[in-house]
N, CA, C and O atoms as CSV, one atom per row, in Angstrom:
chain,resi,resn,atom,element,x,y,z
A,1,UNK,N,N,-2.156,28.049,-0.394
A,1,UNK,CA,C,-1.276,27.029,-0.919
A,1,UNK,C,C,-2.099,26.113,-1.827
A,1,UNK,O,O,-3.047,25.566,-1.263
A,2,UNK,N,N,-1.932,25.856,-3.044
A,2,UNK,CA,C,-2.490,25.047,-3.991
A,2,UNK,C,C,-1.984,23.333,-3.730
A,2,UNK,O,O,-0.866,22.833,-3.598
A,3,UNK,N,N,-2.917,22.936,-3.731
A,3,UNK,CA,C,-2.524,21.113,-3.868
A,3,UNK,C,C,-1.710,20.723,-4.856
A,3,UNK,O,O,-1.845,21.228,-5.970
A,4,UNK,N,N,-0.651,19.680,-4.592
A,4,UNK,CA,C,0.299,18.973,-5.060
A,4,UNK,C,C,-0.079,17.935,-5.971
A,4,UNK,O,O,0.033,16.874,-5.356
A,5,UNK,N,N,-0.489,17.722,-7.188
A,5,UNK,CA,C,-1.019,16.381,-7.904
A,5,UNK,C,C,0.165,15.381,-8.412
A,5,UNK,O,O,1.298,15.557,-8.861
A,6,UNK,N,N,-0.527,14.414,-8.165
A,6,UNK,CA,C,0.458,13.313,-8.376
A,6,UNK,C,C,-0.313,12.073,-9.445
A,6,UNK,O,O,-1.015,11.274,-8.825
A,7,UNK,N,N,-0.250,11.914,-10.615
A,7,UNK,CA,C,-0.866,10.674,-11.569
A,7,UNK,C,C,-0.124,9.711,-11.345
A,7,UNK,O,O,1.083,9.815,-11.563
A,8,UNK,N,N,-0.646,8.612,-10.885
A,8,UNK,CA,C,-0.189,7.493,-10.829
A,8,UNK,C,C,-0.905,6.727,-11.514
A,8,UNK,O,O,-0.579,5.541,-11.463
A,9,UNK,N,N,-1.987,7.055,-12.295
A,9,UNK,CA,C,-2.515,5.977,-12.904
A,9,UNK,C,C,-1.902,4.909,-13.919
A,9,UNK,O,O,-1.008,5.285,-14.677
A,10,UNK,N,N,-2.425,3.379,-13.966
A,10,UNK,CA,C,-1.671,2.665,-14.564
A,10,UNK,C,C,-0.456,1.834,-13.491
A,10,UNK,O,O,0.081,0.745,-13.695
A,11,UNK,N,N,-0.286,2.677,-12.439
A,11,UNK,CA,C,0.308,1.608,-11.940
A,11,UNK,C,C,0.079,0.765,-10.580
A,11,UNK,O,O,-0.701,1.154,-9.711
A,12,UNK,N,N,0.799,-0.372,-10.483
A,12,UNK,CA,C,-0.311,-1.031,-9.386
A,12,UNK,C,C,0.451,-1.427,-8.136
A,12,UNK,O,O,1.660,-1.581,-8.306
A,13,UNK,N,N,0.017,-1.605,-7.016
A,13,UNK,CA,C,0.365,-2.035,-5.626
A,13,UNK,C,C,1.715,-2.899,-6.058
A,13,UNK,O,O,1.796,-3.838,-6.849
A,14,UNK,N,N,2.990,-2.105,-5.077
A,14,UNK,CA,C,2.746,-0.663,-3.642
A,14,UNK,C,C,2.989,0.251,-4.888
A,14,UNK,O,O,2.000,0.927,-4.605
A,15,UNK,N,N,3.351,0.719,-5.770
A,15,UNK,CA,C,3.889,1.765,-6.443
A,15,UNK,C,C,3.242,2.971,-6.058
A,15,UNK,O,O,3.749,3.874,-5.391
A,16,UNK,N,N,1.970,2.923,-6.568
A,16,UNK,CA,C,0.693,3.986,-6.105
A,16,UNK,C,C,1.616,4.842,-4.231
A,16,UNK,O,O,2.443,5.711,-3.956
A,17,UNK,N,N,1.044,4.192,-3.752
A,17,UNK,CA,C,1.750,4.300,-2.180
A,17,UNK,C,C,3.493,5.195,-2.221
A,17,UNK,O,O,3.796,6.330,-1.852
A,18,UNK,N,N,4.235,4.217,-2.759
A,18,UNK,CA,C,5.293,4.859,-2.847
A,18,UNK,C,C,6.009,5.630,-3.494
A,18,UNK,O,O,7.204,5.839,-3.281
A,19,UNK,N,N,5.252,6.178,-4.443
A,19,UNK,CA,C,5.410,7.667,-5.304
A,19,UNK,C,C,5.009,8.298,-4.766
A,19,UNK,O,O,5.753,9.275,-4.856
A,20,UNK,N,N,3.746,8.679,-3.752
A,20,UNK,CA,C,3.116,9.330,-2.815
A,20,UNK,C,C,3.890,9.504,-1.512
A,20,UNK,O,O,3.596,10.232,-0.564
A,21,UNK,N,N,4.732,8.849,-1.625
A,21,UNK,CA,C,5.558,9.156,-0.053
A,21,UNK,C,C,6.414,9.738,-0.361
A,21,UNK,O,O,6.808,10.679,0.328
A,22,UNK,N,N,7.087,9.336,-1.665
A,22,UNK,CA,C,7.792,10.390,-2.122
A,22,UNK,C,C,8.287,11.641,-1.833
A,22,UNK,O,O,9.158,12.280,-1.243
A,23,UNK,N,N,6.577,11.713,-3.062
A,23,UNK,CA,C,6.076,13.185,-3.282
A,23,UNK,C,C,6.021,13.990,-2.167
A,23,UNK,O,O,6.308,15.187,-2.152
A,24,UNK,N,N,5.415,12.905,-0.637
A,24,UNK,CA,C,4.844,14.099,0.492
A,24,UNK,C,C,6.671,14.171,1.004
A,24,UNK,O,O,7.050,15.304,1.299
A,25,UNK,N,N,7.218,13.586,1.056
A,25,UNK,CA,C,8.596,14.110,2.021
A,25,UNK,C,C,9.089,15.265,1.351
A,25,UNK,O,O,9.771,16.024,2.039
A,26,UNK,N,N,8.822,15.677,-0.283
A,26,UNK,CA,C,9.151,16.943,-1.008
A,26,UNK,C,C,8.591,18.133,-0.474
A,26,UNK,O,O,9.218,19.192,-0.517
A,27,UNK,N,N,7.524,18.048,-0.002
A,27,UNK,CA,C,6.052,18.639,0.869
A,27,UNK,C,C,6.724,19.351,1.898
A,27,UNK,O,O,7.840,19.034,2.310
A,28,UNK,N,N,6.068,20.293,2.311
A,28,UNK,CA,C,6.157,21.074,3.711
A,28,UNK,C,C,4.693,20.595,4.388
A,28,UNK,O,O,3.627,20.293,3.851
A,29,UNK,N,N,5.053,20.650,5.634
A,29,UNK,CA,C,3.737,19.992,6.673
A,29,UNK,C,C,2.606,20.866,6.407
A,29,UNK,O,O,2.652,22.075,6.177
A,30,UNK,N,N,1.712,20.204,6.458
A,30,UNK,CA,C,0.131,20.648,6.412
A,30,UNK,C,C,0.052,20.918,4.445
A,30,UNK,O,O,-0.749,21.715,3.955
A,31,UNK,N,N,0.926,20.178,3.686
A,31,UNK,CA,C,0.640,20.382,2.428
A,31,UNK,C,C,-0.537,19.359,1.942
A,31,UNK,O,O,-0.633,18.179,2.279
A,32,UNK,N,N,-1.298,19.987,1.184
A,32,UNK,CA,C,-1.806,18.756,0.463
A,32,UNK,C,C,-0.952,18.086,-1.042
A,32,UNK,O,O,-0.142,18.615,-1.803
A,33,UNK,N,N,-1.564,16.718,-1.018
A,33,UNK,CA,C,-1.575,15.635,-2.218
A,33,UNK,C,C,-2.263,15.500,-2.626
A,33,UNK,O,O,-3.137,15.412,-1.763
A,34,UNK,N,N,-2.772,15.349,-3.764
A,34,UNK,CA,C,-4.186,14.469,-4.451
A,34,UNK,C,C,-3.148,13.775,-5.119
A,34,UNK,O,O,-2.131,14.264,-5.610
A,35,UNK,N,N,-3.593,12.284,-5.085
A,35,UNK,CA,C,-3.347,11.508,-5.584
A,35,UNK,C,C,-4.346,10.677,-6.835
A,35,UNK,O,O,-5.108,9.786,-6.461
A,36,UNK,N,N,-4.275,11.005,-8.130
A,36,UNK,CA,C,-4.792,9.729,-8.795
A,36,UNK,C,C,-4.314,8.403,-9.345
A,36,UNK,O,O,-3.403,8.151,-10.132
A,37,UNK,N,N,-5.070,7.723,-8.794
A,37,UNK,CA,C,-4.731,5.892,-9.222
A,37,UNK,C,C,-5.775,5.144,-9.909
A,37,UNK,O,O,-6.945,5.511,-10.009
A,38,UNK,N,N,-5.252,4.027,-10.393
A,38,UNK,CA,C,-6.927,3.243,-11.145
A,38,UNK,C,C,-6.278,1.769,-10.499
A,38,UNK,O,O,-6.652,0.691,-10.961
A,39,UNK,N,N,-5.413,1.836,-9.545
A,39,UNK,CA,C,-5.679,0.231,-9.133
A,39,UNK,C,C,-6.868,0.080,-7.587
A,39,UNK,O,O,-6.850,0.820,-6.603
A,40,UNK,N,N,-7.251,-0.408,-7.689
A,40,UNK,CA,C,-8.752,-0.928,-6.952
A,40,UNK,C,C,-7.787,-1.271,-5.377
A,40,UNK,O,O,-8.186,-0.843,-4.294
A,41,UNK,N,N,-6.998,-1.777,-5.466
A,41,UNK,CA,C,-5.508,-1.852,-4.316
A,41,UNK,C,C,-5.439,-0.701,-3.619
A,41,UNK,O,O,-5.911,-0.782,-2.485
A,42,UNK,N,N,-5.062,0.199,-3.891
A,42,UNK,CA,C,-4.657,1.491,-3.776
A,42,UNK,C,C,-5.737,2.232,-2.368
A,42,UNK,O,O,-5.410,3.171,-1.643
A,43,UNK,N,N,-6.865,1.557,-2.332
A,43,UNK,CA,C,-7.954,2.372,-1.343
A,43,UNK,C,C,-7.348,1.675,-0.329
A,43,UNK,O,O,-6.533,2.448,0.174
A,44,UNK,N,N,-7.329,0.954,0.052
A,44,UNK,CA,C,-6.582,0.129,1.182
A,44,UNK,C,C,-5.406,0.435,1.229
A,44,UNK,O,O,-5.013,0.907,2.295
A,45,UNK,N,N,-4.703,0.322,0.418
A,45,UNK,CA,C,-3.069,1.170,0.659
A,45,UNK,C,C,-2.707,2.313,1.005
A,45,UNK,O,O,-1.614,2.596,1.497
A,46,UNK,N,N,-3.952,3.344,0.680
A,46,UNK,CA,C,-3.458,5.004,1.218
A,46,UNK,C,C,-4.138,4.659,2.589
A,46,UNK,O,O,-3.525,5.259,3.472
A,47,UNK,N,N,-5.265,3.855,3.145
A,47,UNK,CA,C,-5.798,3.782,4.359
A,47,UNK,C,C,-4.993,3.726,5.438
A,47,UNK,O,O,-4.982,4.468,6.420
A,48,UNK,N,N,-4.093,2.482,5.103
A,48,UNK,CA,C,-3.430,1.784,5.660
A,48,UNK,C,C,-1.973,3.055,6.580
A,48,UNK,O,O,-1.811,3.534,7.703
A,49,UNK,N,N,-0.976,3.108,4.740
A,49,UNK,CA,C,-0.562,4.280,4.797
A,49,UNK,C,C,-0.624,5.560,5.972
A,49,UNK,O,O,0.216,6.151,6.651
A,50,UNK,N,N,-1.971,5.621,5.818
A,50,UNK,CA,C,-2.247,7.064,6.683
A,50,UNK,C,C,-1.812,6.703,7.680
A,50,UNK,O,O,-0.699,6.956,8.143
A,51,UNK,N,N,-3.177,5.664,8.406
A,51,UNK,CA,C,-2.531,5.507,9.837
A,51,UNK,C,C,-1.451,4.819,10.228
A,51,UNK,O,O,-1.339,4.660,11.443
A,52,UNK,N,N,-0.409,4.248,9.350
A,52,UNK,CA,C,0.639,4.506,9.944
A,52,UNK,C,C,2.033,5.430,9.615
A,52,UNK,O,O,3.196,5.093,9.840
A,53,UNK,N,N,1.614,6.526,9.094
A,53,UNK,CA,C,2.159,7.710,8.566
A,53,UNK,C,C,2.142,8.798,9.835
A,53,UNK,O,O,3.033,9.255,10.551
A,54,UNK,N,N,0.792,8.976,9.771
A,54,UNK,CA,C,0.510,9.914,10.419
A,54,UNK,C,C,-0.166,11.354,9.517
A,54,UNK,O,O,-0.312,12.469,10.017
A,55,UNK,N,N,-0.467,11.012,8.261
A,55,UNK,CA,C,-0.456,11.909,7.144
A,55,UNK,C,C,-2.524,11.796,7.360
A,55,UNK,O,O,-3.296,11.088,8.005
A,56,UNK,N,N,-2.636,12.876,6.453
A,56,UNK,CA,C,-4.480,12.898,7.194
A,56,UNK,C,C,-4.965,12.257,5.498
A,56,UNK,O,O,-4.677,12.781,4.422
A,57,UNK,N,N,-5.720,11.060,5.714
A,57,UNK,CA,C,-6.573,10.958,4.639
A,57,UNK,C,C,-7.540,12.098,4.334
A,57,UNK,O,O,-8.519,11.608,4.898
A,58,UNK,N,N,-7.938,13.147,3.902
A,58,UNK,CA,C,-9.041,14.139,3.854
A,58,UNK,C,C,-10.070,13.832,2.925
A,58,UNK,O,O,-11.123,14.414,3.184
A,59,UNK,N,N,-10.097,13.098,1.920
A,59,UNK,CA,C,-10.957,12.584,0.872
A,59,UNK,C,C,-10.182,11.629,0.221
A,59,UNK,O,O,-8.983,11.381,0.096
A,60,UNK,N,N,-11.766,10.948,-0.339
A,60,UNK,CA,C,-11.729,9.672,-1.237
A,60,UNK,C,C,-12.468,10.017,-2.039
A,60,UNK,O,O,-13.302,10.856,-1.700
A,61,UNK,N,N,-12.468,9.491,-3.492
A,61,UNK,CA,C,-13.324,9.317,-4.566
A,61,UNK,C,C,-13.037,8.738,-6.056
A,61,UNK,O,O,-12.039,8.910,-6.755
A,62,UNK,N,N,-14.256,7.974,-6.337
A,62,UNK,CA,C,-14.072,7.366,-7.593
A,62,UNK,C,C,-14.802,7.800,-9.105
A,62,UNK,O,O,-15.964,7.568,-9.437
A,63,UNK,N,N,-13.813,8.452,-9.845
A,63,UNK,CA,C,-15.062,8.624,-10.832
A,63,UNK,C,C,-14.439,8.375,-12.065
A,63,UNK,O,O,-13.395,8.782,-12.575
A,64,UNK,N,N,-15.487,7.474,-12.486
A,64,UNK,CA,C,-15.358,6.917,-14.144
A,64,UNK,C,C,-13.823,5.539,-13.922
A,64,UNK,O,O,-13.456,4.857,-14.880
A,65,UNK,N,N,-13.319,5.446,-12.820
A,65,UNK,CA,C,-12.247,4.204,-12.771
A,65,UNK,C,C,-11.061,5.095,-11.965
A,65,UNK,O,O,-10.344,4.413,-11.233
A,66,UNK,N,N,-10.867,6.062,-11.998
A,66,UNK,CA,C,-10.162,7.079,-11.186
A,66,UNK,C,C,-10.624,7.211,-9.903
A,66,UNK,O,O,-11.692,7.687,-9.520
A,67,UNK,N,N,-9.490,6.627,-9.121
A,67,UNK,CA,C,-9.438,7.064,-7.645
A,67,UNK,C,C,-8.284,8.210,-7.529
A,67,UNK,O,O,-7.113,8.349,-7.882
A,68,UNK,N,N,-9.564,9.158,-6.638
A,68,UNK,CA,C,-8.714,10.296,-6.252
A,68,UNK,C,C,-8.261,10.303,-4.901
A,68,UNK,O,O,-9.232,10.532,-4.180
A,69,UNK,N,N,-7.360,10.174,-4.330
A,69,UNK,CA,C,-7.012,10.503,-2.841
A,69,UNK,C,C,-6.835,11.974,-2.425
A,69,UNK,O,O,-6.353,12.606,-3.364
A,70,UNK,N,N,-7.039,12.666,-1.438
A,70,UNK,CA,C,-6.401,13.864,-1.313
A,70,UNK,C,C,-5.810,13.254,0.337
A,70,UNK,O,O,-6.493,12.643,1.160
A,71,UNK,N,N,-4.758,13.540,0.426
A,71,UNK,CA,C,-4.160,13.873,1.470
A,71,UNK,C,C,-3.226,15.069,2.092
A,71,UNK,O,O,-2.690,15.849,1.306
A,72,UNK,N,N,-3.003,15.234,3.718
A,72,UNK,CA,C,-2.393,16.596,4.356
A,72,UNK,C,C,-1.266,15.434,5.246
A,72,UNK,O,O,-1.394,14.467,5.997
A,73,UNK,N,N,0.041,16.355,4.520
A,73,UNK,CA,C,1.127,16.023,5.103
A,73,UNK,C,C,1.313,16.087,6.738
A,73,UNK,O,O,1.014,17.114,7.348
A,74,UNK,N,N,1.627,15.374,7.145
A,74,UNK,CA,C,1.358,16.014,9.181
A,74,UNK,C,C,2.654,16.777,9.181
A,74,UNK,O,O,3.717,16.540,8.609
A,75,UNK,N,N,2.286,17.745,9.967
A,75,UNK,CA,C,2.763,18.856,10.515
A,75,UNK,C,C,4.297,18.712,10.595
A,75,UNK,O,O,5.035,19.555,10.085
A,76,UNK,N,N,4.850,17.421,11.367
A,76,UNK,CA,C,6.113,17.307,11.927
A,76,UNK,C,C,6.947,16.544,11.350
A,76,UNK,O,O,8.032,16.261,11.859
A,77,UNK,N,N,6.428,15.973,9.851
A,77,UNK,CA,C,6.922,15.589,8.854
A,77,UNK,C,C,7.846,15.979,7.811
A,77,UNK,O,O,8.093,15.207,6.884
């Protein structure tokens, strides 16, 4: 199964977050997301997110102003 990408860049807290929830309810469980964002907000918001989702943060990363999230839809979602 190939990962789901989602650009959100450009936009800022909650938006980031809630295009991503979106996206994962489109999802079948155990799918991945990568998410990219450039608001600095956003690391704390998918954190947050997760644990109270239930959705798996699997990676973080920043490169060049791009935050990438990857996340896995939970199972029973």
């Amino acid at each position: 199964m190939s990962d789901t990408v989602l650009d959100v860049q450009g936009l800022t807290c909650p938006l980031p977050v809630l295009k991503a929830n979106k996206a994962l309810r489109g999802l079948p469980g155990g799918a991945r997301l990568v998410v990219l964002a450039t608001d600095p907000a956003s690391v704390a918001d998918f954190r947050a997110f997760c644990g109270e989702t239930g959705h798996e943060l699997l990676a973080f990363a920043e490169v060049d102003g791009v935050l990438r999230f990857t996340l896995r839809k939970r199972a029973s979602a």
